[in-house]
PyMOL CGO cylinders between C-alpha atoms (Angstrom):
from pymol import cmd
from pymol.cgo import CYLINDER

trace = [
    CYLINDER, 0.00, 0.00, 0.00, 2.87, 2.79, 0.85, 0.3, 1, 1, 1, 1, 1, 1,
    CYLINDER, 2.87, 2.79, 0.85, 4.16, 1.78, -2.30, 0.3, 1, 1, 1, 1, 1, 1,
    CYLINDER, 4.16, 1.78, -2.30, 1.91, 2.45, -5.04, 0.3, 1, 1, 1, 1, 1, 1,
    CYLINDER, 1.91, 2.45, -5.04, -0.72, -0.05, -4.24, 0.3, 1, 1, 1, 1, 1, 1,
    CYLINDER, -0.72, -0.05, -4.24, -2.97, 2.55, -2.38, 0.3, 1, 1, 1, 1, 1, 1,
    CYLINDER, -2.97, 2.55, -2.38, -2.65, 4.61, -5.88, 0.3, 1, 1, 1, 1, 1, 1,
    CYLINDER, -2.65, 4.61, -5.88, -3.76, 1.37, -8.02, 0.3, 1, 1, 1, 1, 1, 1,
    CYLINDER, -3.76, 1.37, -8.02, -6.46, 0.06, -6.07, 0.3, 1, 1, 1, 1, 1, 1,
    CYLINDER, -6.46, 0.06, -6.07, -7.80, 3.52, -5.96, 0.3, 1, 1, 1, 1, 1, 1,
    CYLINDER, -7.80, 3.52, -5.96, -7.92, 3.52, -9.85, 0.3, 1, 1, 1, 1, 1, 1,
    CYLINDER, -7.92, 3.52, -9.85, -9.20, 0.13, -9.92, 0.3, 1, 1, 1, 1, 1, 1,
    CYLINDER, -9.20, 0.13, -9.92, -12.60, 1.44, -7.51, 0.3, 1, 1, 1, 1, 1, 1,
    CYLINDER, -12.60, 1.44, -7.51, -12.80, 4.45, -10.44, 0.3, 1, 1, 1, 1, 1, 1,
    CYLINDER, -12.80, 4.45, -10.44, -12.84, 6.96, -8.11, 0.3, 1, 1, 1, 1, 1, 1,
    CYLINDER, -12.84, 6.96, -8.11, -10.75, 10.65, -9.08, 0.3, 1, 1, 1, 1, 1, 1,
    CYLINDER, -10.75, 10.65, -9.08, -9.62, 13.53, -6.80, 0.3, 1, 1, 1, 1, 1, 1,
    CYLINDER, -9.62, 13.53, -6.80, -12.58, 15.11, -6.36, 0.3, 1, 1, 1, 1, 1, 1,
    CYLINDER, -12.58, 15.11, -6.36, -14.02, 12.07, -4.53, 0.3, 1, 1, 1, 1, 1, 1,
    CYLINDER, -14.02, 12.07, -4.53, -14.26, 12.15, -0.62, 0.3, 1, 1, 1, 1, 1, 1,
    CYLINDER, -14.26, 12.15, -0.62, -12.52, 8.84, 0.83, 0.3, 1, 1, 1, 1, 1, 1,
    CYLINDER, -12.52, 8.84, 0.83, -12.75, 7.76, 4.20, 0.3, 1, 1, 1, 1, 1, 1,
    CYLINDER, -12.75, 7.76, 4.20, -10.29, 5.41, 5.70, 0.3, 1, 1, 1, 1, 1, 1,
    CYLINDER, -10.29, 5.41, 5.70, -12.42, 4.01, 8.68, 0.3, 1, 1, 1, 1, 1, 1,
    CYLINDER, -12.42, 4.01, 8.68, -12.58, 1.42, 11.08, 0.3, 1, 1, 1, 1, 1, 1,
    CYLINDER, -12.58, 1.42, 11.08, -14.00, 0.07, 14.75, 0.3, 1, 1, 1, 1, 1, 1,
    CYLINDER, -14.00, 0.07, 14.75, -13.37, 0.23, 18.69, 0.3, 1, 1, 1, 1, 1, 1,
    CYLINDER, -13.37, 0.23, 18.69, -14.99, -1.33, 21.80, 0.3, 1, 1, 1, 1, 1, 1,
    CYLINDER, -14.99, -1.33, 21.80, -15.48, 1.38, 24.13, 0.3, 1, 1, 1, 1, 1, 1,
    CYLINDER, -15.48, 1.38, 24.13, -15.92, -0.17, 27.40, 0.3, 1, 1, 1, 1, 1, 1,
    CYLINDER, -15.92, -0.17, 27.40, -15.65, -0.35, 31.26, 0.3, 1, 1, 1, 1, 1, 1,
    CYLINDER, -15.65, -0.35, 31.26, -12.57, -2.73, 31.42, 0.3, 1, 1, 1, 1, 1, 1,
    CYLINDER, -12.57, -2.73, 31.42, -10.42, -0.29, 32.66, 0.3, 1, 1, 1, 1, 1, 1,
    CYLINDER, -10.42, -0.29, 32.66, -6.41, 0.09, 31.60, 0.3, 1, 1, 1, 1, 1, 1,
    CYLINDER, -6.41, 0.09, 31.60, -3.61, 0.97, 34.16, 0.3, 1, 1, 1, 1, 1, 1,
    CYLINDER, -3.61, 0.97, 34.16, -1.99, 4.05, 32.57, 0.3, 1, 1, 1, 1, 1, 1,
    CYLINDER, -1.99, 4.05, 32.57, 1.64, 6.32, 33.49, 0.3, 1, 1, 1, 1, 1, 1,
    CYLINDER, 1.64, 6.32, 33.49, 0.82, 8.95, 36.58, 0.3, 1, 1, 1, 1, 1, 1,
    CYLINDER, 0.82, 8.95, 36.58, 3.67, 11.21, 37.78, 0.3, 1, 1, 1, 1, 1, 1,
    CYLINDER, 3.67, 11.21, 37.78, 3.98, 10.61, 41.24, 0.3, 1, 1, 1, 1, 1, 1,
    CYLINDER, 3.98, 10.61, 41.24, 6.19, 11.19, 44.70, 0.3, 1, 1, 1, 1, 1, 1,
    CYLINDER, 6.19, 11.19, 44.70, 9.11, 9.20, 44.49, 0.3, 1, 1, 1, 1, 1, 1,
    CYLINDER, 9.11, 9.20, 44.49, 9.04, 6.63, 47.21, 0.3, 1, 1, 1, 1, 1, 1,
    CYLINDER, 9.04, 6.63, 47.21, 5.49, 6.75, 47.44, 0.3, 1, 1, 1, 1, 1, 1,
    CYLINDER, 5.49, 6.75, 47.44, 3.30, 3.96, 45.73, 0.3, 1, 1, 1, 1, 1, 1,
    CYLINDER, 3.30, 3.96, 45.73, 0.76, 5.71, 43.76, 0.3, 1, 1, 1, 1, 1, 1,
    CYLINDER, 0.76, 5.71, 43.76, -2.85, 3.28, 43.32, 0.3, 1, 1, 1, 1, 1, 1,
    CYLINDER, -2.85, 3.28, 43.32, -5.65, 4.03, 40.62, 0.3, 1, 1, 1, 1, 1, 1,
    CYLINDER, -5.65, 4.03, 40.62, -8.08, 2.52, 40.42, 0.3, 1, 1, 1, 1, 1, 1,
    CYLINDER, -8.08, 2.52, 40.42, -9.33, 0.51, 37.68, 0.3, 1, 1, 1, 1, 1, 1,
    CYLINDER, -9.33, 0.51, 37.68, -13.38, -0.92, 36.40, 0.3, 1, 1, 1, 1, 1, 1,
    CYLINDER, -13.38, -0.92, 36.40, -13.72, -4.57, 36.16, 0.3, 1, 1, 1, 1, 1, 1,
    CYLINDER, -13.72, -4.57, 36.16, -16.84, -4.36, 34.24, 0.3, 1, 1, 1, 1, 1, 1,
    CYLINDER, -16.84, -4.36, 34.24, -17.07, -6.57, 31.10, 0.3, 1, 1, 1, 1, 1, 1,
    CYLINDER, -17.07, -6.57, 31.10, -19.90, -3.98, 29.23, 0.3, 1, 1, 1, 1, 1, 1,
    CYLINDER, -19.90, -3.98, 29.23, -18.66, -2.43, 25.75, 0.3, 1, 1, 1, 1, 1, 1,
    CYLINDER, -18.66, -2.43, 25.75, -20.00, -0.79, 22.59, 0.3, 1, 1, 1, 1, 1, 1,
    CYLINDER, -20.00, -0.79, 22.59, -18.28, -0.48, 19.25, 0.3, 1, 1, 1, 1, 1, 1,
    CYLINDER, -18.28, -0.48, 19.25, -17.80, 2.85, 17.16, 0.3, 1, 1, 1, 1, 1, 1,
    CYLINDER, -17.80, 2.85, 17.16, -17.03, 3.05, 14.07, 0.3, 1, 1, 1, 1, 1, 1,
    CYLINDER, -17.03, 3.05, 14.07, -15.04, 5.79, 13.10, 0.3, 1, 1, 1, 1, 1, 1,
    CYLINDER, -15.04, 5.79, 13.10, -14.33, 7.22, 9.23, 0.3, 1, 1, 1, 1, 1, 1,
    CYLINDER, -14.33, 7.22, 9.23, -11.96, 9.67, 8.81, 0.3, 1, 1, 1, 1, 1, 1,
    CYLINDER, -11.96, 9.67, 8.81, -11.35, 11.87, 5.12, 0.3, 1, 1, 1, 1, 1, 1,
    CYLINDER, -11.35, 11.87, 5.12, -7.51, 12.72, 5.20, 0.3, 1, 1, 1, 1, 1, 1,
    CYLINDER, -7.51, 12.72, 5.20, -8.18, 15.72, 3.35, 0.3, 1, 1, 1, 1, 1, 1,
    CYLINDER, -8.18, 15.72, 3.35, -10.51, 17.84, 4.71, 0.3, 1, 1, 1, 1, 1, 1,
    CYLINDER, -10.51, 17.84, 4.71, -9.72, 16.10, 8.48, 0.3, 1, 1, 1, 1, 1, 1,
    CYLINDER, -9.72, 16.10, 8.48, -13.43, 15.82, 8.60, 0.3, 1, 1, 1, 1, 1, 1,
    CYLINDER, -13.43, 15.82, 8.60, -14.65, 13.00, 10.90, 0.3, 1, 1, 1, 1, 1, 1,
    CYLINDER, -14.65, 13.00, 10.90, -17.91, 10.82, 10.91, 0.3, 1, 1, 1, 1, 1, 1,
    CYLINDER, -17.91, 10.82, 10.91, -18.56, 8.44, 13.70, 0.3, 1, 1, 1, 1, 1, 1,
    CYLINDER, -18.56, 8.44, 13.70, -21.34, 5.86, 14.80, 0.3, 1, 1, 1, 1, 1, 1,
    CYLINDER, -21.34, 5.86, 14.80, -22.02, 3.41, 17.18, 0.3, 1, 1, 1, 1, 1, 1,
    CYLINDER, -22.02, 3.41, 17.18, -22.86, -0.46, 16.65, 0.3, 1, 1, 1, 1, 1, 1,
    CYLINDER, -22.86, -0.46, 16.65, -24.64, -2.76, 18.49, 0.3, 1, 1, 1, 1, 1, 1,
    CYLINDER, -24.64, -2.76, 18.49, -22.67, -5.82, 16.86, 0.3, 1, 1, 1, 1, 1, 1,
    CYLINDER, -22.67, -5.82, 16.86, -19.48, -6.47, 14.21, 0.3, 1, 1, 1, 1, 1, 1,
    CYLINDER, -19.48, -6.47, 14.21, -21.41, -8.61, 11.91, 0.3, 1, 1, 1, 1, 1, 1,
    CYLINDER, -21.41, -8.61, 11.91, -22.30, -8.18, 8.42, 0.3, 1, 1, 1, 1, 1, 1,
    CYLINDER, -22.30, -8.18, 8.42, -25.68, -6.92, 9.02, 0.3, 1, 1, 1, 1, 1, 1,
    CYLINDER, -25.68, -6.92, 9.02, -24.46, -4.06, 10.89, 0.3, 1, 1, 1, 1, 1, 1,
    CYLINDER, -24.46, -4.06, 10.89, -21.97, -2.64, 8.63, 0.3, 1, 1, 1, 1, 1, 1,
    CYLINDER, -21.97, -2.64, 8.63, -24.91, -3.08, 6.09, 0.3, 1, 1, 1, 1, 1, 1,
    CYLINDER, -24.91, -3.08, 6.09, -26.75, 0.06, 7.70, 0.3, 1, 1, 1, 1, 1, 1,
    CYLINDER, -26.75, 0.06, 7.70, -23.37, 1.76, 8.11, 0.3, 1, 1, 1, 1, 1, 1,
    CYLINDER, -23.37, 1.76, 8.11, -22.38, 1.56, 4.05, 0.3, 1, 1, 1, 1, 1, 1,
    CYLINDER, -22.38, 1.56, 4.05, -26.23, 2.70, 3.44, 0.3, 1, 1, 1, 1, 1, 1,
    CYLINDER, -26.23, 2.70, 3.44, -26.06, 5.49, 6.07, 0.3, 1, 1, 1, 1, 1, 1,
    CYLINDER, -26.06, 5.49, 6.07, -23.26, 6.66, 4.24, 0.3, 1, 1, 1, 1, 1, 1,
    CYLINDER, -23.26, 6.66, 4.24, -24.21, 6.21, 0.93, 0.3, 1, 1, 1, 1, 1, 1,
    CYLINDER, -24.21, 6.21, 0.93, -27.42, 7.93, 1.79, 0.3, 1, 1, 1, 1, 1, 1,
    CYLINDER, -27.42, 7.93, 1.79, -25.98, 10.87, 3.47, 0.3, 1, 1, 1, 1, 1, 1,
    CYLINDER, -25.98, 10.87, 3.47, -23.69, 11.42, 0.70, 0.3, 1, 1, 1, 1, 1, 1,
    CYLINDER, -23.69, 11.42, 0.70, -20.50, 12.33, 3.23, 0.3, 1, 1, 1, 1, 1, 1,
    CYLINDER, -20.50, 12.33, 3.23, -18.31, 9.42, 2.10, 0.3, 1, 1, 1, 1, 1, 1,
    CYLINDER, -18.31, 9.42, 2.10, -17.87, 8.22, -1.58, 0.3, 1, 1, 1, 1, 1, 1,
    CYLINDER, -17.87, 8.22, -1.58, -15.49, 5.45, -0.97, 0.3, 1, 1, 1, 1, 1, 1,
    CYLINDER, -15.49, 5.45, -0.97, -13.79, 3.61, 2.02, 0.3, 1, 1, 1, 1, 1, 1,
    CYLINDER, -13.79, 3.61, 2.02, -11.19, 2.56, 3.02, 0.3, 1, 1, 1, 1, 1, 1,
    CYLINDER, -11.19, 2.56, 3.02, -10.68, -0.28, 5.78, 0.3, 1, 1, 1, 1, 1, 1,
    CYLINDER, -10.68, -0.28, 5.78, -9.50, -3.50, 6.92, 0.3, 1, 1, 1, 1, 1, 1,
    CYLINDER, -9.50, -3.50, 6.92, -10.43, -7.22, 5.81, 0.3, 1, 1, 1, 1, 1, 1,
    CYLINDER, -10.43, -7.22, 5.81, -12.62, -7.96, 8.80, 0.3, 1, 1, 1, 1, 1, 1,
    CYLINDER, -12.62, -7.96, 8.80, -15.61, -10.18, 8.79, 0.3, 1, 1, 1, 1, 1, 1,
    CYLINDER, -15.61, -10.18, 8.79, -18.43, -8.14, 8.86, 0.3, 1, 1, 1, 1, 1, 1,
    CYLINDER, -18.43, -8.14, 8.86, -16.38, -5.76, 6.70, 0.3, 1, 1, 1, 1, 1, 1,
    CYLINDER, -16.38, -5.76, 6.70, -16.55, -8.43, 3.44, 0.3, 1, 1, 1, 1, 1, 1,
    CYLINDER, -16.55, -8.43, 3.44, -20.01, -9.75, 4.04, 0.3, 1, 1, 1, 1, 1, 1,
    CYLINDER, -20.01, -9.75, 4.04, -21.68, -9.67, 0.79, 0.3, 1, 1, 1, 1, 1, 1,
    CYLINDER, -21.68, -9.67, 0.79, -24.34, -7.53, 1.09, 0.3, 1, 1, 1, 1, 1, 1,
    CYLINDER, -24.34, -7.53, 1.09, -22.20, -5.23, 2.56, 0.3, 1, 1, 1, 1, 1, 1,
    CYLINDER, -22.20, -5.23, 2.56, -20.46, -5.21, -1.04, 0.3, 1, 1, 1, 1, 1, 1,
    CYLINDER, -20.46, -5.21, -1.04, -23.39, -5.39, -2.60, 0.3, 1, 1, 1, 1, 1, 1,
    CYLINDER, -23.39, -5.39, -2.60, -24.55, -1.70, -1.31, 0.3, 1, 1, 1, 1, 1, 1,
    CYLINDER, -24.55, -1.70, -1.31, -22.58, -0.11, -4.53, 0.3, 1, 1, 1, 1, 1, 1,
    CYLINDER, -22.58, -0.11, -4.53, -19.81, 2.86, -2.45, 0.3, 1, 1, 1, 1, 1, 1,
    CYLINDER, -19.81, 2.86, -2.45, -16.44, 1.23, -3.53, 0.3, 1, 1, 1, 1, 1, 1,
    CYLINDER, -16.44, 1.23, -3.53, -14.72, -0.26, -0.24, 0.3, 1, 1, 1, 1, 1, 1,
    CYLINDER, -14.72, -0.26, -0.24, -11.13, -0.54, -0.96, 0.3, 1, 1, 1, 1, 1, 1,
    CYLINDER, -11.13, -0.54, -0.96, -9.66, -3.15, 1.33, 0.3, 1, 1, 1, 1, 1, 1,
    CYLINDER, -9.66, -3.15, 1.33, -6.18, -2.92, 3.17, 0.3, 1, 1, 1, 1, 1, 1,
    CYLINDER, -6.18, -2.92, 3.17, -3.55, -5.80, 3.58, 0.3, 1, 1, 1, 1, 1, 1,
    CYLINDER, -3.55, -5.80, 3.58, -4.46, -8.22, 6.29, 0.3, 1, 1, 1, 1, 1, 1,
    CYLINDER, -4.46, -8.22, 6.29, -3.18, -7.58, 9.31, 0.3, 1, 1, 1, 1, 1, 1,
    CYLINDER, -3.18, -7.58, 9.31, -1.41, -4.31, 8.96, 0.3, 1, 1, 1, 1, 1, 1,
    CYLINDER, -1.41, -4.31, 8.96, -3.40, -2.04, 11.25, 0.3, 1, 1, 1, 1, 1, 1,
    CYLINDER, -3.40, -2.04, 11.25, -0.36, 0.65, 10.87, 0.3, 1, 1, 1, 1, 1, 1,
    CYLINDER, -0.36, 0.65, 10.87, -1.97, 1.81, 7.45, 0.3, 1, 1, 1, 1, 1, 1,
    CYLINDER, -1.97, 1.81, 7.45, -5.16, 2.57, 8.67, 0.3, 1, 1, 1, 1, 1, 1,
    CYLINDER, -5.16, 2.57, 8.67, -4.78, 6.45, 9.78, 0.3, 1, 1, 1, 1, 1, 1,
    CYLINDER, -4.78, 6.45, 9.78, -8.13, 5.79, 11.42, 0.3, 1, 1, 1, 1, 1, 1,
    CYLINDER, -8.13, 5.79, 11.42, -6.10, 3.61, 14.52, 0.3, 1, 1, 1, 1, 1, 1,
    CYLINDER, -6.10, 3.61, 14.52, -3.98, 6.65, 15.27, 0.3, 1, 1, 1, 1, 1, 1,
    CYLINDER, -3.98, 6.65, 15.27, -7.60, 8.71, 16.18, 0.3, 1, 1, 1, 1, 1, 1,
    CYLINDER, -7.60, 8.71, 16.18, -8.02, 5.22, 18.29, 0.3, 1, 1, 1, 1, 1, 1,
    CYLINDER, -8.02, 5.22, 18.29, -4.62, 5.83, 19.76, 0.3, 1, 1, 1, 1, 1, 1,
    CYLINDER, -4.62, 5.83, 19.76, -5.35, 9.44, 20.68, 0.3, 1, 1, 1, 1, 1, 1,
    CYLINDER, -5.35, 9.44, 20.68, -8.72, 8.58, 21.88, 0.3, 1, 1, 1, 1, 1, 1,
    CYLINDER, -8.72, 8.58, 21.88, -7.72, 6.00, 24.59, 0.3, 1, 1, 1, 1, 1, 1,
    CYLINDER, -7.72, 6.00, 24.59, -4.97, 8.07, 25.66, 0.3, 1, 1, 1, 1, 1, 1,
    CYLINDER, -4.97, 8.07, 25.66, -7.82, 10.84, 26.99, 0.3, 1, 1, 1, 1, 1, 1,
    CYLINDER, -7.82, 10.84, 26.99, -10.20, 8.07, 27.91, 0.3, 1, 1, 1, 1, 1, 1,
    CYLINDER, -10.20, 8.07, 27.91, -7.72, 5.98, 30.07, 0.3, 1, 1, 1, 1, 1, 1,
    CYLINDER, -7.72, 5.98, 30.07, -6.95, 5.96, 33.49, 0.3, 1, 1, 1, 1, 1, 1,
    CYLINDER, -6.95, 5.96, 33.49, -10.24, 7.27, 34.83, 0.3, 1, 1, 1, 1, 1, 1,
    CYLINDER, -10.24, 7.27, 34.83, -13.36, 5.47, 36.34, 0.3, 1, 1, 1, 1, 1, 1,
    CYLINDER, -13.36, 5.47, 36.34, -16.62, 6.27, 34.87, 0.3, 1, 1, 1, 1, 1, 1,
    CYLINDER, -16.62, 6.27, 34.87, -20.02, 6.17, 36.43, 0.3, 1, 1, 1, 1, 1, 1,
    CYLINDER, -20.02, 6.17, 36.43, -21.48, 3.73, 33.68, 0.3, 1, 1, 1, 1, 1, 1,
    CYLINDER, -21.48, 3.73, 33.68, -21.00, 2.93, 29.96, 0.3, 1, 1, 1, 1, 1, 1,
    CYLINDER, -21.00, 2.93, 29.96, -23.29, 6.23, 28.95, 0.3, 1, 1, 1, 1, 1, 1,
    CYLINDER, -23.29, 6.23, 28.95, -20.73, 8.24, 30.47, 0.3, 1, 1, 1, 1, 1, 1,
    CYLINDER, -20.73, 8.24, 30.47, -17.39, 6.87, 29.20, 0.3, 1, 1, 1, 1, 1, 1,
    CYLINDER, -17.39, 6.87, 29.20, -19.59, 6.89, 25.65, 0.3, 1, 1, 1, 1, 1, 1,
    CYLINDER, -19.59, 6.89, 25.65, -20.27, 10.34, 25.93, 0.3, 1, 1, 1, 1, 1, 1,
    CYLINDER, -20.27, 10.34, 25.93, -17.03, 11.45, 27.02, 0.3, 1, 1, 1, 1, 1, 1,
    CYLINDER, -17.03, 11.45, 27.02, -15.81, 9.50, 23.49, 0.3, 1, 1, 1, 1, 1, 1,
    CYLINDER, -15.81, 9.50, 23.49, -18.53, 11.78, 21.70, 0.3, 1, 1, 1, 1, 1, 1,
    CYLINDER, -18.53, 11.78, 21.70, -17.33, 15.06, 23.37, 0.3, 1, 1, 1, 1, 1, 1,
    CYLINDER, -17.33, 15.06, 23.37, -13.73, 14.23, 22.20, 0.3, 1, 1, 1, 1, 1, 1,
    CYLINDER, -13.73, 14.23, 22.20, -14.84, 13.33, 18.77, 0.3, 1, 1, 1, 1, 1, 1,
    CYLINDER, -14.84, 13.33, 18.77, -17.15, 16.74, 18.59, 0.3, 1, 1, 1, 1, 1, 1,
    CYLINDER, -17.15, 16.74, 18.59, -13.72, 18.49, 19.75, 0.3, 1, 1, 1, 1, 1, 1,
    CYLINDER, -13.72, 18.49, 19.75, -12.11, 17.01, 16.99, 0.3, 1, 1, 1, 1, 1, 1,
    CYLINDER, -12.11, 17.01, 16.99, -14.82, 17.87, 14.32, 0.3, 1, 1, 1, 1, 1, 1,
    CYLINDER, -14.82, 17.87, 14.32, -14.06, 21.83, 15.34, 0.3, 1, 1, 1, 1, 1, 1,
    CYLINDER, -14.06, 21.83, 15.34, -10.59, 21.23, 14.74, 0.3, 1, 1, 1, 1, 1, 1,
    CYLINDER, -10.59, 21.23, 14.74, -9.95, 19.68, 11.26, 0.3, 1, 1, 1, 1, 1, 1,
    CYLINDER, -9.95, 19.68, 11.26, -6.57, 20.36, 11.46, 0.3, 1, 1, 1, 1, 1, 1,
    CYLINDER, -6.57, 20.36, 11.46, -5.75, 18.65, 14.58, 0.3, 1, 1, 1, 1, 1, 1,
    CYLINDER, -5.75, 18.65, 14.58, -7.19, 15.56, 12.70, 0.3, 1, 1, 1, 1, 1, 1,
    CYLINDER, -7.19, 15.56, 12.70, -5.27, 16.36, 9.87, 0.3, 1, 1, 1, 1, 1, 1,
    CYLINDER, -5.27, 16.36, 9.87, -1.99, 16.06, 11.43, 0.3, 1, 1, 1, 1, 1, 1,
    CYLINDER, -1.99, 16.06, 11.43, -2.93, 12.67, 13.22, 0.3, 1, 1, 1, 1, 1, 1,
    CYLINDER, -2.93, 12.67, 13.22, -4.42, 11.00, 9.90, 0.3, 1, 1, 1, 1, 1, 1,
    CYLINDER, -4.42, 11.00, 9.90, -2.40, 13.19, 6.78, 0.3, 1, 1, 1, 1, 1, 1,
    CYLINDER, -2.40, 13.19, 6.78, 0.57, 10.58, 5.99, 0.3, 1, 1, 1, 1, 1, 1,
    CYLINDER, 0.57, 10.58, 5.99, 2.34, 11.86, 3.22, 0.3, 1, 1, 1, 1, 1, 1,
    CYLINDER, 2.34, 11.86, 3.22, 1.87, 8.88, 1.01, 0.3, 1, 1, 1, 1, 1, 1,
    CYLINDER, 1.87, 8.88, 1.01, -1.77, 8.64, 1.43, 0.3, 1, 1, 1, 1, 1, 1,
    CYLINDER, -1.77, 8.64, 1.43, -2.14, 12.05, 0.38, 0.3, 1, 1, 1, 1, 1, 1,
    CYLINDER, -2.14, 12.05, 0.38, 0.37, 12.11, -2.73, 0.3, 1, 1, 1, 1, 1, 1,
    CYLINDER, 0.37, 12.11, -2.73, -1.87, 8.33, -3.90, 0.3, 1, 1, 1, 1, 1, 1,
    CYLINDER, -1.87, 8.33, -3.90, -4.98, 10.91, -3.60, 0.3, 1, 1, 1, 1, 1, 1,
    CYLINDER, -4.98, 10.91, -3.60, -3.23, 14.02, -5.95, 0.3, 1, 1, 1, 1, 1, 1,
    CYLINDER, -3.23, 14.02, -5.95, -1.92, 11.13, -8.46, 0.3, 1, 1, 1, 1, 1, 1,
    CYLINDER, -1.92, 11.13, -8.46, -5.89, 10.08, -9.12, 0.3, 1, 1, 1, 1, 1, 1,
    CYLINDER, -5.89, 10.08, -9.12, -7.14, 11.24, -12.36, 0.3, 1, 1, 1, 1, 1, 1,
    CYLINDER, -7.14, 11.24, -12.36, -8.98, 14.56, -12.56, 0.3, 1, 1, 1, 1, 1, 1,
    CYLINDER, -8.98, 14.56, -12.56, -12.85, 14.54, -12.49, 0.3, 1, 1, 1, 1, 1, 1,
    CYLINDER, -12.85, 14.54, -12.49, -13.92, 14.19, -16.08, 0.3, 1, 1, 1, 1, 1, 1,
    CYLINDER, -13.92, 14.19, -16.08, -16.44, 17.03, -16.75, 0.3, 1, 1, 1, 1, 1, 1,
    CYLINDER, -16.44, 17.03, -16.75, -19.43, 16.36, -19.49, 0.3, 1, 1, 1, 1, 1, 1,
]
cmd.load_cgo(trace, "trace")
């Protein structure tokens, strides 16, 4: 993919530069805490406190390198069906005319492909081309470390970070705007006018 094979499959989908790609994919938000670094006293133990809960959603996240725009939803399940009313929601709202994501299963059910935006897969197993794990990365960094009073809370908390990030396009830009994503997108062919 970083070397030329974002660029061909691109072509291959028929989409041109003035076509809004998202390169999107899912997290379980949930109340399993993590232990995370605290600055402390030295010689004096510091203890946080961690949830034990086993409760989770998933989001699914879509982010357009571009513009830094972000579009998010939550899912009640990974399976086929569900990504079925994510590719329509999409396709209906107009916001997205491709994606771009990884090979999982409810990602290449068939009437997911059957839904008609182009979904351009990635490599298996190489999360580390998906830009969209980096807004994961920056999202459990603010989420981590504290208790919430219930799922709805830590949810919303992810919603008011994501509604932060929407104000600030260019803060997502510079998380999601690798360089070779965005010279594949300026080597598409130009929009044909008729």
């Amino acid at each position: 993919m970083e070397r030329g094979g974002l660029h061909a499959a691109l072509v291959r989908a028929g989409l041109t530069q003035a076509q809004v790609i998202g390169w999107a994919d899912e997290i379980q938000v949930g109340l399993l805490g993590q232990v995370r670094r605290r600055w402390g006293r030295c010689g004096v133990r510091l203890h946080q406190r961690i949830q034990r809960r086993r409760q989770y959603r998933s989001l699914f996240v879509a982010a357009e390198i571009r513009s830094g725009r972000v579009w998010y939803c939550w899912l009640d399940n990974m399976k086929g069906e569900e990504f079925c009313g994510v590719v329509r929601g999409i396709e209906q709202a107009g916001v997205l005319d491709a994606v771009v994501w990884d090979g999982a299963p409810g990602h290449t059910d068939y009437r997911v492909s059957r839904i008609g935006v182009p979904l351009i897969p990635l490599p298996p197993y190489s999360p580390q081309l998906n830009p969209a794990e980096r807004l994961f990365e920056a999202i459990r960094a603010e989420l981590e470390g504290e208790v919430y009073a219930d799922l709805d809370a830590k949810c919303a908390r992810v919603e008011a970070i994501l509604a932060d990030w929407d104000a600030q396009p260019e803060r997502v830009r510079s998380l999601v705007g690798w360089h070779w994503i965005l010279h594949a997108l300026e080597q598409l062919p130009a929009p044909t006018t008729s």
